[in-house]
PDB file of N, CA, C and O in Angstrom:
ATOM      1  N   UNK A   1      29.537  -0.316 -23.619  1.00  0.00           N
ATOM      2  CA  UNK A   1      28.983  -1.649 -23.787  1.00  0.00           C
ATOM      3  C   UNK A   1      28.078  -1.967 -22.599  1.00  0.00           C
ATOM      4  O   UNK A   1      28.588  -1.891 -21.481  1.00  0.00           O
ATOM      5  N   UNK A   2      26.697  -2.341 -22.718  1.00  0.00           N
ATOM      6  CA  UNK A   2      25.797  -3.006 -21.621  1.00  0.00           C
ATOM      7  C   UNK A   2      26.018  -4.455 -21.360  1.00  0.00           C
ATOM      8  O   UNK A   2      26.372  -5.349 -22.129  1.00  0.00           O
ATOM      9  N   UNK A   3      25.742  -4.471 -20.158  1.00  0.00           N
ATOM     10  CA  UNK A   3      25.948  -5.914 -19.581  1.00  0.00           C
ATOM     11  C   UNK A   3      24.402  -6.294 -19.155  1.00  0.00           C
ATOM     12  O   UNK A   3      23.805  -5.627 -18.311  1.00  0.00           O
ATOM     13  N   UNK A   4      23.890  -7.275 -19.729  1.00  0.00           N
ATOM     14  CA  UNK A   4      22.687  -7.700 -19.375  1.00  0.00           C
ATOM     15  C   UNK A   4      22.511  -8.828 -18.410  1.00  0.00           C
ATOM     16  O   UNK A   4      23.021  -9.940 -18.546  1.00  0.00           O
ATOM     17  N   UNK A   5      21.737  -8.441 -17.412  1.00  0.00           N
ATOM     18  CA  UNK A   5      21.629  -9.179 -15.860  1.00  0.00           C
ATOM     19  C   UNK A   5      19.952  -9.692 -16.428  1.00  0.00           C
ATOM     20  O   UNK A   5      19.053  -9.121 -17.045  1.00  0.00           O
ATOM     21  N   UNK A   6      20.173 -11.328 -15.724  1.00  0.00           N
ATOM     22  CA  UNK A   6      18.873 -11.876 -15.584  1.00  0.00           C
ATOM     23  C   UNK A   6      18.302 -11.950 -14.554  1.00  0.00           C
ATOM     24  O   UNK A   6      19.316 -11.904 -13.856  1.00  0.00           O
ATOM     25  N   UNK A   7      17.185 -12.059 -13.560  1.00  0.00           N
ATOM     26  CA  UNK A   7      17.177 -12.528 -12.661  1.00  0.00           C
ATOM     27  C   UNK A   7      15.874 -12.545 -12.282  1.00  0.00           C
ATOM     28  O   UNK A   7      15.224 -11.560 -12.632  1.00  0.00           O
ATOM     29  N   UNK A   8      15.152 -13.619 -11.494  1.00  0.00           N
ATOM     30  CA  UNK A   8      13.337 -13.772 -11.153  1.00  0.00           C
ATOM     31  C   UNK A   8      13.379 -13.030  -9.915  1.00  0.00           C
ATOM     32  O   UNK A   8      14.057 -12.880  -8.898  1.00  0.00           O
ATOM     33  N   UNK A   9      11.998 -12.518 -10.672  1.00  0.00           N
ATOM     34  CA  UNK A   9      11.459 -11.367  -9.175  1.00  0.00           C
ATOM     35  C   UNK A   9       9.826 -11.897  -9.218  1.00  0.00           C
ATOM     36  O   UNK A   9       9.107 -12.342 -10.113  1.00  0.00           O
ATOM     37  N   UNK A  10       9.590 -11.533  -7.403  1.00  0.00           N
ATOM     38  CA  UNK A  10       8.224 -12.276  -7.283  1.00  0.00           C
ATOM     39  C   UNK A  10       7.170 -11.083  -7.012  1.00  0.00           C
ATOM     40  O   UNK A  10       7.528 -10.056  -6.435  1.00  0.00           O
ATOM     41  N   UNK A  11       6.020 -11.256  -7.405  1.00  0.00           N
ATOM     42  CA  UNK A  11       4.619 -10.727  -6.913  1.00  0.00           C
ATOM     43  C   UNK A  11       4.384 -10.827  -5.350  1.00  0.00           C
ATOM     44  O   UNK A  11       4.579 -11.865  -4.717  1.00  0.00           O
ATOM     45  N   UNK A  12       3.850  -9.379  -4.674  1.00  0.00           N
ATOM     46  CA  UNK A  12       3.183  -9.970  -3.411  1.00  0.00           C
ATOM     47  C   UNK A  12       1.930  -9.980  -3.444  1.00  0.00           C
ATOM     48  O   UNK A  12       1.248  -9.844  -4.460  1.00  0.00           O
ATOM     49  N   UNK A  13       1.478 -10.168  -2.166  1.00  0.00           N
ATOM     50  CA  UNK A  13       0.013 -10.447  -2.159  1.00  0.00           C
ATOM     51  C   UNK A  13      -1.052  -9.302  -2.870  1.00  0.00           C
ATOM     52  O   UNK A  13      -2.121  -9.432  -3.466  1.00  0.00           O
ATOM     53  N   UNK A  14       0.139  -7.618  -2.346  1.00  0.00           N
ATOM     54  CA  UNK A  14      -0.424  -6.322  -2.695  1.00  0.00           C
ATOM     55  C   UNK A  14      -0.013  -6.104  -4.474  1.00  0.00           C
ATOM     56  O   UNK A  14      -0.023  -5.030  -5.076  1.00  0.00           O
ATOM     57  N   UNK A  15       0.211  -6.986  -4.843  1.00  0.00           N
ATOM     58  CA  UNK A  15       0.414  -6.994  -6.400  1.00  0.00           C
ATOM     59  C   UNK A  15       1.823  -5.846  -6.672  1.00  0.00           C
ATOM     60  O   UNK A  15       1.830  -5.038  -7.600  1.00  0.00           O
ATOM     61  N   UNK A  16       2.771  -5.968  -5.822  1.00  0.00           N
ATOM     62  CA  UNK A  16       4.100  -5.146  -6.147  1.00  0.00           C
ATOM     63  C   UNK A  16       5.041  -6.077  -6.632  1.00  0.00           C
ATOM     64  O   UNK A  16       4.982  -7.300  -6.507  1.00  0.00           O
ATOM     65  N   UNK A  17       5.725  -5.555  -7.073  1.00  0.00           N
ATOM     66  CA  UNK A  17       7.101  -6.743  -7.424  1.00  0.00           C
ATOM     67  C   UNK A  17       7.845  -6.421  -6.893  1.00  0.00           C
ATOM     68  O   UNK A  17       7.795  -5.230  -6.585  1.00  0.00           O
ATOM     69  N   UNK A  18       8.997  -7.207  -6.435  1.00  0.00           N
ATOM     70  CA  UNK A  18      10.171  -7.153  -5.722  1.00  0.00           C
ATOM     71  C   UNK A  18      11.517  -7.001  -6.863  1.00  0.00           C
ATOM     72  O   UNK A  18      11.632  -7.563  -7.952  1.00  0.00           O
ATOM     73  N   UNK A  19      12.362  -6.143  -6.262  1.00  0.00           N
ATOM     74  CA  UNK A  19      13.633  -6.495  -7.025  1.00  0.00           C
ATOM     75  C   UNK A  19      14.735  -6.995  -6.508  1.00  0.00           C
ATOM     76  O   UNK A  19      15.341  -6.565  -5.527  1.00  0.00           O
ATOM     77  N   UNK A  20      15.032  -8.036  -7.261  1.00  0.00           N
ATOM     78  CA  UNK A  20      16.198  -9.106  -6.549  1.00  0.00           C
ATOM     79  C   UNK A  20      17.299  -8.510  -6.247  1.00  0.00           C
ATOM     80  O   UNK A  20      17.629  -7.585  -6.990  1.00  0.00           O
ATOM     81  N   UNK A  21      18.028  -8.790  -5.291  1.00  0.00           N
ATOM     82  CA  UNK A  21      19.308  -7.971  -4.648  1.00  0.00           C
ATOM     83  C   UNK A  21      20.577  -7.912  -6.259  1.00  0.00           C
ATOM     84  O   UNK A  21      21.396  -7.062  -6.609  1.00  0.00           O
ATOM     85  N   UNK A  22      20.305  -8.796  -6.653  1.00  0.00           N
ATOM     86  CA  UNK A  22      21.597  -8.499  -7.753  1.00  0.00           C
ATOM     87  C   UNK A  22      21.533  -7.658  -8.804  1.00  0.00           C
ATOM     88  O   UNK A  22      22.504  -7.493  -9.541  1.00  0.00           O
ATOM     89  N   UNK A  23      20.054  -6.867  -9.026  1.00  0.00           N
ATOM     90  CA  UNK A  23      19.481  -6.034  -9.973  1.00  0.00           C
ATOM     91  C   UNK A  23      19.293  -4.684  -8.887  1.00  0.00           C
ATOM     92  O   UNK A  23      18.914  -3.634  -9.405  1.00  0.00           O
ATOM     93  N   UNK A  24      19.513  -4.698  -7.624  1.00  0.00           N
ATOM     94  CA  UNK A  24      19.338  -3.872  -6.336  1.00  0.00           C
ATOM     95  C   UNK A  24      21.068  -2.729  -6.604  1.00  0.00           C
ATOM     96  O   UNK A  24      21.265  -1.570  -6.972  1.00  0.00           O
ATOM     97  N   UNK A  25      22.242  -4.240  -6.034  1.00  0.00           N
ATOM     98  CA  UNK A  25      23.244  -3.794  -6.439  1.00  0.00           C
ATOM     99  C   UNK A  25      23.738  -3.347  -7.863  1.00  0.00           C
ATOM    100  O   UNK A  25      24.483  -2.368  -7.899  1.00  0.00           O
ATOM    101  N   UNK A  26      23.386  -3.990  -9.078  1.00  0.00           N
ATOM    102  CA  UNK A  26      23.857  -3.204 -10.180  1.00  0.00           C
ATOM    103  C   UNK A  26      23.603  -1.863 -10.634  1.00  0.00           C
ATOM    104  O   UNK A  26      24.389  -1.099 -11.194  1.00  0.00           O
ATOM    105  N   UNK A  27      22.205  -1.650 -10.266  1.00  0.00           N
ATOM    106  CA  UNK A  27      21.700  -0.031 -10.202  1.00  0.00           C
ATOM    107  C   UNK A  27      22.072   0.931  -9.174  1.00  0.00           C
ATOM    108  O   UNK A  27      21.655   2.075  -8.987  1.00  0.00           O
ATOM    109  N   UNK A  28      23.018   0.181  -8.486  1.00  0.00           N
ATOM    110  CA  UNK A  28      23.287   1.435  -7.170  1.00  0.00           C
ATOM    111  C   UNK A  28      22.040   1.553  -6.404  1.00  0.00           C
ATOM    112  O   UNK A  28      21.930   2.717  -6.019  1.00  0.00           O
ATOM    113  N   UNK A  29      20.874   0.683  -5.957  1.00  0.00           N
ATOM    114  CA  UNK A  29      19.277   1.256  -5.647  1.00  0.00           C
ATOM    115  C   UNK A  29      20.103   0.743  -3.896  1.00  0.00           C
ATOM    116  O   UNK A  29      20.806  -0.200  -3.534  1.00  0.00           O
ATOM    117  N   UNK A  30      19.637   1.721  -3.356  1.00  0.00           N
ATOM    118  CA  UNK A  30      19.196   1.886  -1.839  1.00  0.00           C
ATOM    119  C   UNK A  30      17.747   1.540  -1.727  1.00  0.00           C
ATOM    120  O   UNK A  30      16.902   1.535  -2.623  1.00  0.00           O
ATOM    121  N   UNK A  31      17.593   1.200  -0.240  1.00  0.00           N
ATOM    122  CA  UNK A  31      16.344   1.323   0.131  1.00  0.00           C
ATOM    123  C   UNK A  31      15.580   2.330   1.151  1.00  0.00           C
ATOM    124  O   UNK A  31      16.112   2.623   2.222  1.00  0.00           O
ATOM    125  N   UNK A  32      14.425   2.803   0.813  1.00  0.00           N
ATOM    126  CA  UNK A  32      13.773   3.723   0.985  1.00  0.00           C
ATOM    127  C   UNK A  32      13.829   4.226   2.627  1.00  0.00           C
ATOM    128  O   UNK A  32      13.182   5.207   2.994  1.00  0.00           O
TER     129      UNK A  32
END
């Protein structure tokens, strides 16, 4: 069964998006 997470992520100036820490932790994502 999937559990679906919502959550707003913003644009920077360099046109990347950010991913919000609670979509960070559900994927297991480290940072680089």
């Amino acid at each position: 069964m999937s559990t679906l997470i919502e959550d707003d992520s913003t644009l920077t100036d360099r046109y990347q998006t950010t991913v919000p820490a609670s979509i960070r932790r559900a994927l297991k994502l480290k940072r680089r």
